[in-house]
N, C-alpha and C positions, 0 to 999 in steps of 0.2 A: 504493500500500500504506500504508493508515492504521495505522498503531502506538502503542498506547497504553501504558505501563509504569504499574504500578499500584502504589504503594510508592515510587518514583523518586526517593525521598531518603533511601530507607532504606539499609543498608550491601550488602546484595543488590542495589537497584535502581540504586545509582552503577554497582554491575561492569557489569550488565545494561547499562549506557549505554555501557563501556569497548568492552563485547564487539559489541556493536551496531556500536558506529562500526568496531574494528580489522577483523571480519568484513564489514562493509561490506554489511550486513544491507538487503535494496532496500524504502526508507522514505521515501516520498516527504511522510506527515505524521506528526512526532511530536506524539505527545499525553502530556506526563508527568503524572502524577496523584498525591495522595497526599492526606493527613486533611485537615480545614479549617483545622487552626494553622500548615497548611506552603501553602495556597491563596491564589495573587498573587505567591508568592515567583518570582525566575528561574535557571533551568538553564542550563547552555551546553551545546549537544549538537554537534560538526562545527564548533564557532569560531562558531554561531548562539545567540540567547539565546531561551529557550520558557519561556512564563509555567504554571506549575502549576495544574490544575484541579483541581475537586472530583469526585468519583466520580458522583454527578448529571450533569455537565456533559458527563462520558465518555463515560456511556452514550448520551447524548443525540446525538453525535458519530460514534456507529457505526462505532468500529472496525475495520480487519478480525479483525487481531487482538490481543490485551491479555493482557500479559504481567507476572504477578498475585509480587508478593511485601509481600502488607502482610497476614501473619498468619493463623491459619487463622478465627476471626470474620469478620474481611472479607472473604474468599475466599465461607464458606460466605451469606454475606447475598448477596455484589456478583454473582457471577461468574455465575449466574443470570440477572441481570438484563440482563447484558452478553451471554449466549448466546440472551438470549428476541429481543434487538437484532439478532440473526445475527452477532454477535462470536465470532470461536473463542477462549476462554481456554485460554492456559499456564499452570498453577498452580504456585507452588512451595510452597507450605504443606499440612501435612498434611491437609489436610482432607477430600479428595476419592480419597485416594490409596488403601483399602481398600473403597469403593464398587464395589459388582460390576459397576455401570451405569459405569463411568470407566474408559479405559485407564489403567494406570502406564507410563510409558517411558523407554526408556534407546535412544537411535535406534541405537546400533550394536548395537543386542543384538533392540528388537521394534518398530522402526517401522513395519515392515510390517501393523500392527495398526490403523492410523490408517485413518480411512476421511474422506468429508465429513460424519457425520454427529454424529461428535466435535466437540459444543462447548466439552466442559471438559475439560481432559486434567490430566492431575497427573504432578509433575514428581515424583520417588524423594526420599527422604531424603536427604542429602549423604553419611552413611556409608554407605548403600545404593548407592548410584552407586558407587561408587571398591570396593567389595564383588565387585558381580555383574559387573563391567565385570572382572576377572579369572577371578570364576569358571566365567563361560559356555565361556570356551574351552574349559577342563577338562576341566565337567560334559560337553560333548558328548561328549569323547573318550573319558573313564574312567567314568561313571555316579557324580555325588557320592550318599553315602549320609549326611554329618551333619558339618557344618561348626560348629567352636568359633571365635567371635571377640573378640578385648579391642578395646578403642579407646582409641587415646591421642587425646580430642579439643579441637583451640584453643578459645579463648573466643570467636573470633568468630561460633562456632558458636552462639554466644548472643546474639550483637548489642554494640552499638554501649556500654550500659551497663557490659557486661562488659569489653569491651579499657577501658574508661577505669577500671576497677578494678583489674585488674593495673598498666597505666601509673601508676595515683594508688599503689599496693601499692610498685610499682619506686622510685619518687620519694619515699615516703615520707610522701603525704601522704594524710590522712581524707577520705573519700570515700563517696562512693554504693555502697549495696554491692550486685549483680547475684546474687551466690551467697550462702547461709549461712555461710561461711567467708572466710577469706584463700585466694585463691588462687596469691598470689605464694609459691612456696617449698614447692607443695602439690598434693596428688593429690584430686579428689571424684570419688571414686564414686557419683557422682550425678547425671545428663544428663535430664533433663526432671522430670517427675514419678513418683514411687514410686505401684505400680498393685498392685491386690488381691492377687495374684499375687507378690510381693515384688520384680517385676522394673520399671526405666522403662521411660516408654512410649518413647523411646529404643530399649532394648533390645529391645520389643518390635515395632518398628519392620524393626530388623534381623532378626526373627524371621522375618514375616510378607513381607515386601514385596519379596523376593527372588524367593520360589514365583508373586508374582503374576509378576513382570516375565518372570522365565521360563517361566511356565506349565506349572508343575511342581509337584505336592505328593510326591516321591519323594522329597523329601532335607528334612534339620531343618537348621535352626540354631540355637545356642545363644548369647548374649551378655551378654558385658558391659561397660559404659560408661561411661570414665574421660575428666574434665575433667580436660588440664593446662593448666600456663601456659605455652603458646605465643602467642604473637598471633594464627598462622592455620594453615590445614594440618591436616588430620588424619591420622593414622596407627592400622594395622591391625592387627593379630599375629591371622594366623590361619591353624587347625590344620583340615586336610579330607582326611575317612576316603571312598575311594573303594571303588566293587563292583569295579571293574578294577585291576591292577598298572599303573605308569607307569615310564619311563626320567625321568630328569632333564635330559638334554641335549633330549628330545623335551620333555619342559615348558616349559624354556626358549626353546625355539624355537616351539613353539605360542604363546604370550605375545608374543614378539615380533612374531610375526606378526598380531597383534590388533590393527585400527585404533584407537589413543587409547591404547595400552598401552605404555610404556617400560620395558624391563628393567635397570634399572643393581645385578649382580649380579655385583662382580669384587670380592673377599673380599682378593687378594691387594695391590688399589690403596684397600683400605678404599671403596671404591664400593657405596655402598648406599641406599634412599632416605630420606631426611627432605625435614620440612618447608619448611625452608632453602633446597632445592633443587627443589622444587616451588611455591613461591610463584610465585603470578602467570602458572602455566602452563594449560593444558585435556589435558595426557595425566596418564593413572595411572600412578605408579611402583612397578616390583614388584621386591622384592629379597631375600635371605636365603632363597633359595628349598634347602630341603633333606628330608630325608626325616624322619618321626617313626618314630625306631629301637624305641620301644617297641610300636607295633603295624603292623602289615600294609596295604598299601596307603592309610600314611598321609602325607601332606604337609604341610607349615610352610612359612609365606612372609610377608610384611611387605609392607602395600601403602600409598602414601601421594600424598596429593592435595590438589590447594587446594579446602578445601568453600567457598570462594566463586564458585569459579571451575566446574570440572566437575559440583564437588558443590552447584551452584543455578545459577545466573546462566547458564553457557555451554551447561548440558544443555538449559536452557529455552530457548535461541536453537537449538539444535540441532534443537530438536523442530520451531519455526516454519520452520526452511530447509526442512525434509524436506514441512510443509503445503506449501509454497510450490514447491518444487519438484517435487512430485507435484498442484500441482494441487489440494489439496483446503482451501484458502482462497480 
C-alpha cells in the first residue's frame, strides 16, 4: 500500500502522519509531498527518515492512495492528475466537496457511498464533520426541519500563520498578521471570505454540505461563524426544530450510542465539552443538551471537537481504512 500525503508539512498533514502511525494505517511506502521550497527537506515517519517530493514526482510514483491537504488550488490542478494515474484521492480542501460528480463523506454516517470508481472523494469541512456526526442520529429518529448554528472557531482553523498571531498577540510581540484584526482578546465574525449573499463561505459551507453528506434537502441550516482565540478545537451552539417530539433521556442515549460521539453532559459535576478537553482526541463531544422552551419540538446542544483531528486529518484516514477495507483501493 503506497501512500502518499500531499501537504505533509503543513499543520493538517503533520496530524495526518500522527494518525497514520497511532492507527497503524497498513503502508508499506510512504511518499510525503509538499511545494518545491519544502522538496529535499526530511520527515520522520515510524522513527524512519523520508525525503519530501515534488507533486510531479508523486504522481509519477503511482500511489494507491494520496491523501491531499495543500489547499483547494492544488487539490483542484493535482488530484486529477493523481486519479488519471489510478490514484484514489482523499481530499481535504474545499474544493471538490459541492461537485455533484464527488462523494462528500463522513464514514460513520455514508460510506457506504464509496464505490471503486471514486477517484477523488472530499473530505467535509471541519465544522461540518463535528455538525452532522450529531445530527444524523436525530434527524433519523425525529425528522430535522431547520437547524440554527454559531461556531466558536480556533485559529488553527486557519493555519499555521494564524496560531503564530495569537502566540506573537499573547507575548506581546509585532507580528505577521493572519486576520484583519487582533485576535488575542477578541471575537471575528469572520471565517473565510464574505460572499454576495452577506454570509462566508464558511457559513455557507455549513449551509450546504450537511444535505449533501446526508442526502437530504428536507431540513435548512442557518449559520454563523465566529473566530476565537483558542489554539485548537472548535465548538458548536446549536438550536434544531424537529417534525417529531423527542424525550431527552432518549436523546441522550441515542448520542451515546453513536460510534465517534461522547456525551459528557453532567451539569451537576460542571461536565461539559470544551476544547481543552477535546484536544488531540477523534470522538465528538456533545453536551448542554436541553430543550428550547420557547418553541415546540425544539433542541439546544453544544458540540465540540478537535478540527484537526476528526475535523481533517483523522476523517481522511477514516475514509482510506473503509477503501481499504472494502476492497475498493
Amino acid at each position: 500500500m503506497k501512500v502518499a500525503v500531499v501537504g505533509a508539512t503543513g499543520m493538517v498533514g503533520e496530524v495526518m502522519l500522527k494518525v497514520l502511525a497511532e492507527r497503524n494505517f497498513p503502508i508499506t511506502e510512504l511518499i510525503p509531498v509538499a511545494s518545491e521550497r519544502s522538496v529535499g527537506k526530511t520527515l520522520t515517519y515510524k522513527g524512519n527518515d523520508y525525503t519530501v517530493v515534488g507533486l510531479e514526482t508523486a504522481v509519477s510514483m503511482k500511489p494507491d492512495i494520496a491523501l491531499f491537504s495543500a489547499g483547494g488550488g492544488t487539490s483542484l490542478e493535482w488530484a486529477p492528475k493523481f486519479a488519471e494515474a489510478g490514484t484514489t484521492v482523499v481530499d481535504n480542501s474545499s474544493a471538490w466537496r459541492m461537485d455533484p460528480t464527488k462523494k462528500l463523506v463522513v464514514p460513520e454516517i455514508n460510506a457506504n457511498v464509496l464505490t471503486k470508481e471514486d477517484k477523488i472523494i472530499a473530505n467535509p469541512n471541519c465544522s461540518t464533520i463535528q455538525l452532522v456526526m450529531a445530527l444524523n442520529p436525530l434527524h433519523k429518529k425525529y425528522n430535522m426541519k431547520r437547524v440554527v448554528v454559531s461556531t466558536y472557531q480556533s485559529v488553527s482553523g486557519t493555519g499555521v500563520k494564524a496560531v503564530q498571531q495569537l502566540e506573537n498577540e499573547i507575548a506581546g510581540i509585532d507580528g505577521e498578521m493572519a486576520y484583519p484584526y487582533p485576535i488575542g482578546r477578541n471575537a471575528l465574525p469572520h471565517c473565510d471570505v464574505f460572499l454576495e449573499n452577506g454570509y462566508t463561505k464558511e457559513e455557507m459551507k455549513l449551509a450546504r454540505e450537511p444535505q449533501k453528506i446526508m442526502d437530504d434537502k428536507t431540513f435548512s441550516v442557518s449559520a454563523t461563524a465566529v473566530r476565537i482565540p483558542t489554539a485548537g478545537g472548535h465548538s458548536e451552539s446549536v438550536n434544531v426544530e424537529f417534525e417529531n417530539d423527542f424525550d431527552l433521556a432518549e436523546v441522550r442515549q441515542l448520542l451515546s450510542e453513536t460510534p465517534g460521539i461522547v456525551v459528557q453532559d453532567d451539569l451537576e459535576n460542571n461536565s461539559y465539552p470544551m476544547p481543552i478537553y477535546a484536544h488531540d482526541k477523534d470522538e465528538v463531544f456533545v453536551g448542554r443538551i436541553r430543550r428550547d422552551e420557547t418553541q415546540p419540538n425544539t433542541l439546544n446542544m453544544w458540540i465540540v471537537a478537535d478540527n484537526l483531528r476528526k475535523g481533517a486529518a483523522t476523517n481522511t484516514i477514516q475514509i482510506a481504512e473503509y477503501l481499504v477495507e472494502n476492497n475498493l483501493v
